[in-house]
LUMLOPA-600033 format. One line per 5 residues: for each residue x, y, z of N, C-alpha, C. Coordinates in steps of 0.001 Angstrom, whole numbers. Atoms other than C-alpha are relative to their C-alpha. Example, Ala and Ser with C-alpha at 12.3 -4.5 7.8 and 13.67 -1.06 7.14 Angstrom:
<rs>
890 -1190 0 12300 -4500 7800 900 1200 0 | -820 -1190 -60 13670 -1060 7140 -770 1090 730
</rs>
This chain:
<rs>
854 -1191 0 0 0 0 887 1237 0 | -682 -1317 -189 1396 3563 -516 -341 793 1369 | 250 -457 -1675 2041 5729 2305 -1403 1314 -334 | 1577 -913 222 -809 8252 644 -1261 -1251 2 | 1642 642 -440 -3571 5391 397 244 -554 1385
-167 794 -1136 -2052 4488 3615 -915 791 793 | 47 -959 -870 -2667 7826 5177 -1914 604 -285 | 1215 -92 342 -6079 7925 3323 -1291 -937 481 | 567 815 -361 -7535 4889 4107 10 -436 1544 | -186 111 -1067 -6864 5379 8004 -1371 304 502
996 -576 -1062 -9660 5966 11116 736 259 1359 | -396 -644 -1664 -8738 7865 14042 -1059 118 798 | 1233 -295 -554 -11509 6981 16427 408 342 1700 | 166 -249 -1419 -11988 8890 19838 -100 -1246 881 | 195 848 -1045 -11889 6710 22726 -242 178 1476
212 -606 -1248 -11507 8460 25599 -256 1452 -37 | 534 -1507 -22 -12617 12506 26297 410 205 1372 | -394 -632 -1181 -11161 14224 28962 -578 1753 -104 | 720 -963 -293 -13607 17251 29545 1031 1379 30 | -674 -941 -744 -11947 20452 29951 -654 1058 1025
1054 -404 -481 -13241 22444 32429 345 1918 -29 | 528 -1341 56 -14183 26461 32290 -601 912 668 | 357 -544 -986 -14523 29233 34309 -599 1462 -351 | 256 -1270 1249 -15879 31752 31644 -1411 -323 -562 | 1325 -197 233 -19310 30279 31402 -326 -437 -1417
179 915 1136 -18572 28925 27674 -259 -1403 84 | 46 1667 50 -19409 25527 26730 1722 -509 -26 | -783 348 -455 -16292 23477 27549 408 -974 -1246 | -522 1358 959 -14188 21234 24958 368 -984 417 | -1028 1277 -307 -12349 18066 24715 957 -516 -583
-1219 603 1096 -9124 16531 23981 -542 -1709 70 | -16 777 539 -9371 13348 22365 901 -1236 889 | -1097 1150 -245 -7199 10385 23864 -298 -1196 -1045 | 503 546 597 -7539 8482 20565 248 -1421 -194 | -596 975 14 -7249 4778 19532 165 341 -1595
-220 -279 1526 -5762 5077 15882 -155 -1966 -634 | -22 991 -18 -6866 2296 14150 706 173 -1846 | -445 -449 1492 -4757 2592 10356 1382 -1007 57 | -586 527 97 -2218 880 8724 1604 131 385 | -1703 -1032 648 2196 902 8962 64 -281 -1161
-232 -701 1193 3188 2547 5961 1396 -910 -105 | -1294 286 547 6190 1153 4045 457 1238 -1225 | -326 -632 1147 8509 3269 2434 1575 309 -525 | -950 -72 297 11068 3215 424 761 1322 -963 | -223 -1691 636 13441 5964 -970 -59 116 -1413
-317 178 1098 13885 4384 -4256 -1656 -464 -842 | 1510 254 435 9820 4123 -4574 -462 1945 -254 | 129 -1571 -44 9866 7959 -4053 520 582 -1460 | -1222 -452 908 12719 8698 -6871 -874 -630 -1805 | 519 693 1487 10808 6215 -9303 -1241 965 -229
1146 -837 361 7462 8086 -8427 128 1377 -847 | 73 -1137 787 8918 11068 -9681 268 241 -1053 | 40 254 1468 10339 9482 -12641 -1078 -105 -1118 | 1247 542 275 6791 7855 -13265 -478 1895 -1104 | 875 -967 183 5463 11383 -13274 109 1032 -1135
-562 -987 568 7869 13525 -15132 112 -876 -1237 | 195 1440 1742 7317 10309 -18290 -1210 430 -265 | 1466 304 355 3608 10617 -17971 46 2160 -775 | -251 -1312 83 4791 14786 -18274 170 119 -1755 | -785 348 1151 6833 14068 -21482 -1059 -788 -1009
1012 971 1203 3846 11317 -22990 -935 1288 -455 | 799 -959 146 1803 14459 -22969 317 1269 -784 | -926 -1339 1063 4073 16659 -24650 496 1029 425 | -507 -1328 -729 5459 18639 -22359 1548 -20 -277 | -1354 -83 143 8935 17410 -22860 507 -1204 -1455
-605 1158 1269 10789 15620 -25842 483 -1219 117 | -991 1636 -362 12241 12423 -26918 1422 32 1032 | -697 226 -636 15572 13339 -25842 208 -68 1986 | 115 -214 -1017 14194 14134 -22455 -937 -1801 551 | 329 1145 -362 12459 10568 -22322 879 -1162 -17
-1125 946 15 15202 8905 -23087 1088 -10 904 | -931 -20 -1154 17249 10150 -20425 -576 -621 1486 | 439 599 -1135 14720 9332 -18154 -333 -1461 268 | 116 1270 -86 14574 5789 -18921 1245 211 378 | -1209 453 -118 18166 5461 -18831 617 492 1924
52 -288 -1436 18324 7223 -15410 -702 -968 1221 | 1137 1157 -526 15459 4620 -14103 1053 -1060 46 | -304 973 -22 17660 2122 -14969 1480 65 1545 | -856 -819 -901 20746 3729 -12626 -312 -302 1289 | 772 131 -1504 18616 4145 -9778 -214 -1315 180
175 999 -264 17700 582 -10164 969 -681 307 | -1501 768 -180 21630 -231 -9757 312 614 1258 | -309 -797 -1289 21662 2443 -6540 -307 -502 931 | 1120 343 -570 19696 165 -4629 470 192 1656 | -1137 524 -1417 22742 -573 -1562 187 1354 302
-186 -1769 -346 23314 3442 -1994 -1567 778 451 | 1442 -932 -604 19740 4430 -1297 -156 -477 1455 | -129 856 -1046 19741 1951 1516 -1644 -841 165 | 1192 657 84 16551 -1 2961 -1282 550 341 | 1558 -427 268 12948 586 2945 -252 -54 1857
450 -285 -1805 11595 1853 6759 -1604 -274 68 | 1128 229 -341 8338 725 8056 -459 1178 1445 | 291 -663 -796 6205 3126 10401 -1167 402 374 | 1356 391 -710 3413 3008 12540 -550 1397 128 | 749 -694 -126 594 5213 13077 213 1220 1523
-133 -751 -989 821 7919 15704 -1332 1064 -533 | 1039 -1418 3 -1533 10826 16638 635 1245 -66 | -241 -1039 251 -1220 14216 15956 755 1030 1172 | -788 -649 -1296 -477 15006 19855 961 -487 130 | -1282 541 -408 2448 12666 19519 715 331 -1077
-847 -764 1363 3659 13817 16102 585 1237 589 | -955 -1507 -251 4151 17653 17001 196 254 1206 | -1048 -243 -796 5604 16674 20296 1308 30 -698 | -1544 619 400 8316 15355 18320 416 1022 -889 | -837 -1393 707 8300 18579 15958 -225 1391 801
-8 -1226 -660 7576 21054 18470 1125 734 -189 | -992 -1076 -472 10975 22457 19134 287 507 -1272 | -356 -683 940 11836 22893 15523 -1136 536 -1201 | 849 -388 923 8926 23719 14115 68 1343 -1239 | -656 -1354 678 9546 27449 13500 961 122 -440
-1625 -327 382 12969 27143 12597 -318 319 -1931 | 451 -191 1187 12997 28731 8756 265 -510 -597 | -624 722 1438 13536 27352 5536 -1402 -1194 -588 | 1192 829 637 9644 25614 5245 -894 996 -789 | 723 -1 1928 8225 26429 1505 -1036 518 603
1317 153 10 5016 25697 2625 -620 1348 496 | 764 -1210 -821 4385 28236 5134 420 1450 -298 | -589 -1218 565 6807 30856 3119 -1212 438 -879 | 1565 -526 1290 3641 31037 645 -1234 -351 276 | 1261 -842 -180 982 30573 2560 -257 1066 900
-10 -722 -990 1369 32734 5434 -442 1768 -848 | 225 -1253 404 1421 36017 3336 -1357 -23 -717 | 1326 -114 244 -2018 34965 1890 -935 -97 980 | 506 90 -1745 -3402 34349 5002 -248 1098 838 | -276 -935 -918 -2155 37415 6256 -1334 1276 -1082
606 -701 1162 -3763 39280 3004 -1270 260 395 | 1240 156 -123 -6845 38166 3661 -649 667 1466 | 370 -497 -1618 -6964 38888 7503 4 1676 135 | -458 -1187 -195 -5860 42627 6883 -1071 534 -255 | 984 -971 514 -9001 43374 5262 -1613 -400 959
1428 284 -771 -11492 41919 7855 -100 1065 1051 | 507 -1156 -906 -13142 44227 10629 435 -761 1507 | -1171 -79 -1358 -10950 44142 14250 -1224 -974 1246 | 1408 764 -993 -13432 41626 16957 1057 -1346 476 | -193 1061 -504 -12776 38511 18671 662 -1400 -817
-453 448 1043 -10272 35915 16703 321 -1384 687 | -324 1521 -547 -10391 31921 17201 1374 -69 -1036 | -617 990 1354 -7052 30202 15330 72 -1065 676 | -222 1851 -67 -7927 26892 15438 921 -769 -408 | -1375 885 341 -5306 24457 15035 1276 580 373
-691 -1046 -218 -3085 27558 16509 1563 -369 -448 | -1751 793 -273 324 25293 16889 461 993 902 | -727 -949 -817 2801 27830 18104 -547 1130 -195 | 986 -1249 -155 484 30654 17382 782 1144 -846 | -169 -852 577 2184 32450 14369 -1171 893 -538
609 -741 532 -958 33722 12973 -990 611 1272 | 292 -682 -1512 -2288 33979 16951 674 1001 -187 | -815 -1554 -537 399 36871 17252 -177 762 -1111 | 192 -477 883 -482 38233 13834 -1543 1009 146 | 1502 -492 -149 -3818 38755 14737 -429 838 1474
-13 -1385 -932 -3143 40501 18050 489 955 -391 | -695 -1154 556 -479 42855 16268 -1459 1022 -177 | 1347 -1041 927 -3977 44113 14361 -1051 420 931 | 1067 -348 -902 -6065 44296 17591 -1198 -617 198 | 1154 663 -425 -7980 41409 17818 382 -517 1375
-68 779 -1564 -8623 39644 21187 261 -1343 -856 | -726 1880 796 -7320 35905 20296 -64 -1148 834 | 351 1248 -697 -8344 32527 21350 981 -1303 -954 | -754 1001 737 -5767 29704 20401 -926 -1368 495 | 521 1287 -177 -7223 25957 20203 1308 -863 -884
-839 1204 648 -4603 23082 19539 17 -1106 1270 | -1 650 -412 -4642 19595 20401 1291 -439 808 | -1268 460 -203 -1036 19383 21149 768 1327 1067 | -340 -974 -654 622 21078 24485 1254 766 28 | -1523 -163 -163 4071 21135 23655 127 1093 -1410
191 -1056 519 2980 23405 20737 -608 1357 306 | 778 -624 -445 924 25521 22692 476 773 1111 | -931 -658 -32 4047 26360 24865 79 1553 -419 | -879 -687 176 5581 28298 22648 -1409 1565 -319 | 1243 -743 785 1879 29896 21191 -115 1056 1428
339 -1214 -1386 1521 31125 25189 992 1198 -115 | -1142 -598 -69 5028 32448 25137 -239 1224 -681 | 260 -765 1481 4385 34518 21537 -1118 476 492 | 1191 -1418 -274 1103 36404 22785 -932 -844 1557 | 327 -337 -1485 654 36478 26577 -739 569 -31
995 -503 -158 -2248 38338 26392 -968 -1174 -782 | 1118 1383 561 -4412 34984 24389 -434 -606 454 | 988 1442 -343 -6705 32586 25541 287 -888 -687 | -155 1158 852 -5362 29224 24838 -389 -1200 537 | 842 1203 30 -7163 25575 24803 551 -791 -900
-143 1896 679 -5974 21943 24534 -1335 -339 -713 | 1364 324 535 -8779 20952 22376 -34 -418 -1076 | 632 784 1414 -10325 18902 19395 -457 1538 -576 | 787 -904 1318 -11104 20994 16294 -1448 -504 41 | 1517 128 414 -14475 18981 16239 -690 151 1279
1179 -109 -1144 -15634 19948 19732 719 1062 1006 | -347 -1950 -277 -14420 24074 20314 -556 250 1302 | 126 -740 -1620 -14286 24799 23876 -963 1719 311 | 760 -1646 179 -16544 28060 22657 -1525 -95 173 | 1877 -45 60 -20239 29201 23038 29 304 -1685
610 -674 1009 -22284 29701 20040 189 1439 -505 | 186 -1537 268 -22031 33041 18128 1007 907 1165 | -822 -770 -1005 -18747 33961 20384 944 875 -1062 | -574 -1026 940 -16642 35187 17543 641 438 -1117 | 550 -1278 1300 -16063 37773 14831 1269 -990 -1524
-505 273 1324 -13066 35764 12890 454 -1790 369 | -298 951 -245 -12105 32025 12882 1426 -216 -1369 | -940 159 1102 -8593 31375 11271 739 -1344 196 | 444 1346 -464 -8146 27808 10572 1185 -148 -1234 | -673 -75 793 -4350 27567 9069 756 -1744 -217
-637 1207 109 -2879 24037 7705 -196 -1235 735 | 432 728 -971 -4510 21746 9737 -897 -723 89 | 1017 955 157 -7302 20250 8280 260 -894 -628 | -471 1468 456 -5470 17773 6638 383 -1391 925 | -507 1297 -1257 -4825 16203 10041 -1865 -321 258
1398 435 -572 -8942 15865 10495 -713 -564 -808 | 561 1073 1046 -10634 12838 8870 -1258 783 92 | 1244 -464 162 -14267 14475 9525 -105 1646 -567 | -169 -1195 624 -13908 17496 7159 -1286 930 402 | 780 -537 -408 -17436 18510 7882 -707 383 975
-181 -497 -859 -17363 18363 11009 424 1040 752 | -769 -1052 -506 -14778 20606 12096 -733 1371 -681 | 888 -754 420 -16399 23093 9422 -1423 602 1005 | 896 53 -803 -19568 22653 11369 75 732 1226 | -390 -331 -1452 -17963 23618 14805 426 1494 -622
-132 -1335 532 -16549 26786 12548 -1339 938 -140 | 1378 -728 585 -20126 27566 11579 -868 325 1780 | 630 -488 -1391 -21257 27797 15279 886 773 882 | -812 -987 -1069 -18945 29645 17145 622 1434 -885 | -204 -1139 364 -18946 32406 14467 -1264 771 250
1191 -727 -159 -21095 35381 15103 -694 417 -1377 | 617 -799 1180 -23623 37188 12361 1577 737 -486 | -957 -999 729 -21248 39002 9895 1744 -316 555 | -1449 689 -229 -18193 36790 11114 980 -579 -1118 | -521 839 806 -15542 35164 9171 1138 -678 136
-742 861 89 -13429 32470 8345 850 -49 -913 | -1464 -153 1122 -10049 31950 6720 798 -1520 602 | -566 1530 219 -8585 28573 5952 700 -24 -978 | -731 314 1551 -6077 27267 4322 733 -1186 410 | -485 1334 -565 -4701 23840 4269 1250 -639 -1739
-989 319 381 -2266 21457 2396 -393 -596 -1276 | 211 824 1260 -2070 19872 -1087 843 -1195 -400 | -844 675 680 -898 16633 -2465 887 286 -1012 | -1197 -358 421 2060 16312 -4303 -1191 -217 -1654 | 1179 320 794 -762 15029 -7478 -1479 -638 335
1414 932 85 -4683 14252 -7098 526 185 1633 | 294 505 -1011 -5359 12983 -3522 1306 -325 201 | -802 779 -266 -1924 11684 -3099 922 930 1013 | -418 -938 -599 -620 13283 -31 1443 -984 731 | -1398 1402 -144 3293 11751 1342 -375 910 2144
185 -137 -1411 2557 11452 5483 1305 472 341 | -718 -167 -575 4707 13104 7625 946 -1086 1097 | -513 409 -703 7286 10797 9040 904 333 1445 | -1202 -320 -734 9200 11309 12634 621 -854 887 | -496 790 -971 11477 9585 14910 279 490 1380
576 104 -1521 10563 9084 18347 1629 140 852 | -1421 -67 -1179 13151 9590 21697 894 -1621 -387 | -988 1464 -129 13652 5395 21534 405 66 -1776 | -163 371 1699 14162 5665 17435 -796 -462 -903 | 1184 1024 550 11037 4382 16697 -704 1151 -1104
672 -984 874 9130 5603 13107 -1251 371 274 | 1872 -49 -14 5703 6868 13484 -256 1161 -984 | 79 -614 839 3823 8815 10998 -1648 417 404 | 1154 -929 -373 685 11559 11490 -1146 -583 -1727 | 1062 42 796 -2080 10186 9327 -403 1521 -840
104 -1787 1254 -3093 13273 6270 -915 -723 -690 | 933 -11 769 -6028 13505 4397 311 1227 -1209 | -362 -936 1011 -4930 15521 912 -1540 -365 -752 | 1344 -81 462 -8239 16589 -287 -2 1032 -1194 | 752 -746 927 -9532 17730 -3649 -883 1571 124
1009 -1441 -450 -11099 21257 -4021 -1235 -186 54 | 1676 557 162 -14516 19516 -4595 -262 -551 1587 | 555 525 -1344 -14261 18249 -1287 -147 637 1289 | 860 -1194 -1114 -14300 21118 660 -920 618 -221 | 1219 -320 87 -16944 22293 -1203 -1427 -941 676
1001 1118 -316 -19109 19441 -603 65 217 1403 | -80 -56 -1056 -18282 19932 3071 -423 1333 694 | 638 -1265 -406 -18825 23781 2984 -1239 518 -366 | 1278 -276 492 -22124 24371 706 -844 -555 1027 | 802 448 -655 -24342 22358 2697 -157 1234 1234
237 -746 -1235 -23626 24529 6007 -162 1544 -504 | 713 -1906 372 -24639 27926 3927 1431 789 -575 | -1129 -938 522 -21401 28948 2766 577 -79 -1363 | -326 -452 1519 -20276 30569 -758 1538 94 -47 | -1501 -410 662 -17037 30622 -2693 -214 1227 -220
-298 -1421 254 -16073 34146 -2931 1334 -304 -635 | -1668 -390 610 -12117 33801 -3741 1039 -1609 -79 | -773 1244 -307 -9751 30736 -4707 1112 7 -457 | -1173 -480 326 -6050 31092 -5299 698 -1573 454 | -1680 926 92 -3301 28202 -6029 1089 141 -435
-1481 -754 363 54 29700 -6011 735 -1220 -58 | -728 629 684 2023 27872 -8065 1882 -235 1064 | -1314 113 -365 5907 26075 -6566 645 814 -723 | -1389 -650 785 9296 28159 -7793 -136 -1162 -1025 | -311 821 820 9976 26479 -11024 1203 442 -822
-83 1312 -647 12185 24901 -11384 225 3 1630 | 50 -104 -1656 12570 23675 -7842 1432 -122 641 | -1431 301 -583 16109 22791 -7278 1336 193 -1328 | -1410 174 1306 19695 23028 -9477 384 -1223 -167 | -201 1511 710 21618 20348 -11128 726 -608 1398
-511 576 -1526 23003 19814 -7335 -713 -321 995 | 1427 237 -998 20087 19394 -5683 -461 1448 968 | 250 -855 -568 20339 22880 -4336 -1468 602 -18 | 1189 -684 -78 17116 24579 -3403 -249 1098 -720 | 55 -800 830 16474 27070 -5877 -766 1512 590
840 -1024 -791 13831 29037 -3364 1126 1125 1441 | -962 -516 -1311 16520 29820 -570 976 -371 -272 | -1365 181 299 19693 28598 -2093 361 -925 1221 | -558 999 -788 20283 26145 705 377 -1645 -703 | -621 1735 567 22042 22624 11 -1194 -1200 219
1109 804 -714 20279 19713 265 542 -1040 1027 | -657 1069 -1198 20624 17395 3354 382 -1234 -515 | -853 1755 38 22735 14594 3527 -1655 -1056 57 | 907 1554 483 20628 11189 2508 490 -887 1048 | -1442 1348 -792 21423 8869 5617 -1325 -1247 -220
325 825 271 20440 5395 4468 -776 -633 1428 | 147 1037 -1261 17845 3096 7031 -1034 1209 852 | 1005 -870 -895 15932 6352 8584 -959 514 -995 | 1298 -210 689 12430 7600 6996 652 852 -1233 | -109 -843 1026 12754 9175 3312 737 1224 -41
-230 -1321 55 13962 12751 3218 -347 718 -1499 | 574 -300 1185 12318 13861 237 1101 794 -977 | -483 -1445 874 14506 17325 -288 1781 -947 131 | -1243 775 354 17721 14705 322 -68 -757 -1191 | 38 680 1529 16668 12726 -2739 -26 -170 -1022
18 -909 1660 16086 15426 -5244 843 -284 -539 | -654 -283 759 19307 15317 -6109 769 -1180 -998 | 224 769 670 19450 11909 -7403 -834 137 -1501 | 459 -367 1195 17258 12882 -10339 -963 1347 125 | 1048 -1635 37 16917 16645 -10504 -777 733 -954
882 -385 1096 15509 17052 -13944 -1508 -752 27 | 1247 602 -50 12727 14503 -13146 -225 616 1515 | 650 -767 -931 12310 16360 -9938 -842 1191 -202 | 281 -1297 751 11954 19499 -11755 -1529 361 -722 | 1088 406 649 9710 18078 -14116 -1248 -194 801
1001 528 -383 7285 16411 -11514 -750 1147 828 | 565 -992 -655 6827 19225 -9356 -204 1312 -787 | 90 -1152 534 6858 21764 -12039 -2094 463 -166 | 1303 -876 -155 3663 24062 -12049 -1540 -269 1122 | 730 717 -1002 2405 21841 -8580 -263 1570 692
15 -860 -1238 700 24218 -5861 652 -316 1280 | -414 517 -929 2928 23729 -2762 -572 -465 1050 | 463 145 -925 1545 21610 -1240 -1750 1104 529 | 1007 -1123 -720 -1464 24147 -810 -1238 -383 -1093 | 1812 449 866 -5156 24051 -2257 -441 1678 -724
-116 -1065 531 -6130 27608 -2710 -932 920 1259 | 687 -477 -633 -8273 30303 -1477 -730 1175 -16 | 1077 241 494 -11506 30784 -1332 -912 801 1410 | 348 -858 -1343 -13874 33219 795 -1928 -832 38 | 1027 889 -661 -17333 31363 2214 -1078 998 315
1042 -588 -761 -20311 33866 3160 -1178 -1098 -86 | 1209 552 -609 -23073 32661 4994 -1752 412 -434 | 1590 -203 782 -26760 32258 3353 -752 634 1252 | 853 -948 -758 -29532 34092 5368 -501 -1371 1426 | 536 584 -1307 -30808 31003 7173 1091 -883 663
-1009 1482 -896 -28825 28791 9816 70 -1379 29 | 610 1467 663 -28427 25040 8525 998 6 1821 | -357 672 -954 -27634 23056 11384 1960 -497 7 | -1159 867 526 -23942 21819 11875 -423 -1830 -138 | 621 1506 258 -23466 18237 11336 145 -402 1470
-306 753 -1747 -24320 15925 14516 1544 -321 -75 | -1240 140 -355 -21046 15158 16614 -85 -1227 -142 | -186 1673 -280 -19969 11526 16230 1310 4 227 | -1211 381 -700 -16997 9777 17732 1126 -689 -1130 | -1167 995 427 -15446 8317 14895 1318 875 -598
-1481 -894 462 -12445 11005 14323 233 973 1053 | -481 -928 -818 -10425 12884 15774 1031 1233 -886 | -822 -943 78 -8480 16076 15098 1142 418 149 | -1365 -185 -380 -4958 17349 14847 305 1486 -439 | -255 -1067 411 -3290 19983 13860 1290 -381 -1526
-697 -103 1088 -551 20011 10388 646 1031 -478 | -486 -498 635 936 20652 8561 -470 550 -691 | 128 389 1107 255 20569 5522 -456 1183 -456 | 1276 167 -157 -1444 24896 973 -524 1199 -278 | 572 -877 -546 -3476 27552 703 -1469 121 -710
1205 -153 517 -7173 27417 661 -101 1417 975 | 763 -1376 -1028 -8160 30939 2652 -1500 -39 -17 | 1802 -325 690 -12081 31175 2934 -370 1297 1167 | 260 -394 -705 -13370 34052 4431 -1773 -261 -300 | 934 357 -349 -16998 33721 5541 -691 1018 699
555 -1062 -214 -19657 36496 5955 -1324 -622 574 | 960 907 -284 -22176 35558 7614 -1548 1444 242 | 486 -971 -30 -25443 37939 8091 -1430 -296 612 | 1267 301 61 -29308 38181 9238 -535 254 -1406 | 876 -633 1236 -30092 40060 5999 628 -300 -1103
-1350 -53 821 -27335 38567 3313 -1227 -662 -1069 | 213 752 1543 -28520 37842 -205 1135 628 -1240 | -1133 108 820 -26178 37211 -3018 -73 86 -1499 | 226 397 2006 -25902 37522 -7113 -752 1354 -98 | 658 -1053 470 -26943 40976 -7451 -1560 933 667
827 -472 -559 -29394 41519 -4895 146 334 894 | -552 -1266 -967 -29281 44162 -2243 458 -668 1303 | 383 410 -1127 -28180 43271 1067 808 815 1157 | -251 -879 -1108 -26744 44711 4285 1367 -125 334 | -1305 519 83 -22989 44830 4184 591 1438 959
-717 -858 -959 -20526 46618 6556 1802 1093 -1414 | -949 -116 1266 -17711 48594 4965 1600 -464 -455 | -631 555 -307 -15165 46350 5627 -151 -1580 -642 | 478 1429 492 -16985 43089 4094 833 -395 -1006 | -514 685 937 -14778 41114 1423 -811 187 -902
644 51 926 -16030 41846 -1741 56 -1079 -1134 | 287 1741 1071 -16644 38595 -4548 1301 529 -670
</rs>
């Protein structure tokens, strides 16, 4: 099985709930103590190197690149197939939860040089600059970069993450925040508490997409909104799990759901909310030099040590023209983004059920902001807007 249908075909079901308790008169959340029930992933480095061969052929059958460029890439295929003792052996790695994953990346989380969050963060930020100043959930907070973003501007700020050893550093970074251990699908908030919900990279860790949505749609007020943005497979659905190694050496890997743009729709229409805006910013192209160097930040690429989980940006440089190729004109990792207002009447969220649980991620950039209103009608007909509202 691949480690994407691995990471696809998983269930993270609740098992235990440990209440939190509240002295603020809101309804109260819960963290999760989950049983993960999903497969170990096998993976090898020289399954990675071929995939990207695979991709950057199927690139070339299509006409993007010439014979002489197919012909190198067979002959390269064959190479790699002689590297086998130099790539080293294939690692197996078990399922972990999301609170035990970003213990293990807590400390370096922030450290710079991640793509992902170099391009979405400034859309993110884009979007937030133009909303009206009120009460600001970021769900999935982690260390609370877009928490401290959103006090800079003068909102009051409520962090929610499942994971404490991220939540650290989130206190540290804006001492004036309200922060909560808590499930994305069951928000330690009252109803209609507040004005923005910013919900960055993180829904790829939550198998119940409409859920969590759901819990967004109730704890925003009238004329509130939402901003999301989450992660993209490398092609289609095919998302590569985050591998890490544990204190004893042991692999474990954070289950990811890489979802289609159709599938957050399907998850957001129902609960009353409109596409307004959708943006997929394209990777640097090419992505690396004929050395494997990073082309975005000029950094080297890491040593390849044989026997420990993949290293993706160590492997480029084994075949950097079919790297080039495969990732050329990919969104990093990101989806796009897309603004959500709220129809006139209140659909229900979806009932709570136990069979998922929540994390936080990586993993992009869908943005949605989300207007929500008593008096909102849409497509040309009048309705009651502030002067601050996101316009289509």
């Amino acid at each position: 099985m691949s480690p994407a249908a691995a990471g696809r075909g998983c269930k993270i079901c609740p098992r235990i709930f440990r209440r939190r308790t509240c002295k603020t008169g809101r309804r109260t959340g819960s963290v999760s103590i989950p049983r993960i029930d999903a497969p170990v992933i096998y993976q090898h480095p020289l399954a990675y190197l071929l995939g990207l061969e695979g991709i950057a052929l199927l690139r070339a059958l299509s006409g993007v690149y010439d014979r002489d460029f197919t012909i190198a890439r067979l002959r390269e295929i064959r190479a790699l197939l002689d590297s086998v003792e130099e790539l080293g052996d294939d690692v197996e790695a078990r399922p972990i939860t999301t609170r035990e994953g970003y213990a293990r990346w807590a400390a370096s989380y922030d450290e710079p040089g991640n793509q992902l969050l170099d391009l979405e963060e400034p859309l993110v930020r884009q979007i937030i600059d133009g909303l009206p100043l009120g009460v600001a959930l970021d769900a999935g907070c982690g260390t609370g970069r877009h928490t401290a973003y959103l006090a800079s501007l003068g909102h009051k700020v409520i962090g929610v993450d499942t994971s404490p050893e991220m939540l650290g550093p989130a206190r540290e970074r804006v001492p004036e925040g309200e922060f909560y251990e808590a499930d994305l699908h069951d928000v330690p908030l009252s109803d209609d508490s507040v004005d923005v919900v910013v919900c960055a990279i993180a829904l790829s860790h939550v198998a119940d997409l409409a859920q969590a949505l759901g819990e967004f749609v109730r704890v925003l007020r009238p004329n509130g909104h939402l901003v999301i943005s989450d992660s993209r497979g490398l092609i289609g659905d095919i998302g590569l799990p985050l591998v890490k190694i544990g204190r004893d050496g042991d692999f474990g890997y954070m289950p990811t759901w890489s979802r289609l743009a159709s599938d957050y729709l399907a998850a957001a229409l129902p609960l009353g909310l409109q596409v307004r805006r959708c943006e997929e910013p394209r990777r640097p192209s090419p992505l690396i030099d004929d050395d494997g160097t990073d082309l975005y930040d000029g950094s080297p690429p890491p040593d390849h040590t044989p026997g420990n989980p993949p290293n993706i940006w160590a492997l480029h440089r084994f075949c950097t023209a079919a790297t080039n190729a495969a990732y050329r004109g990919t969104p990093p990792r990101s989806s796009g983004t897309s603004s959500f207002p709220r129809t006139r009447a209140r659909p229900q969220p979806p009932s709570r059920r136990s069979g998922a649980s929540s994390g936080l991620v990586s993993r992009t950039i869908r943005d949605c902001v989300k207007r929500r209103s008593r008096r909102v009608v849409f497509r040309g007909v009048e309705s009651r807007r502030s002067a601050n509202d996101v316009q289509p």
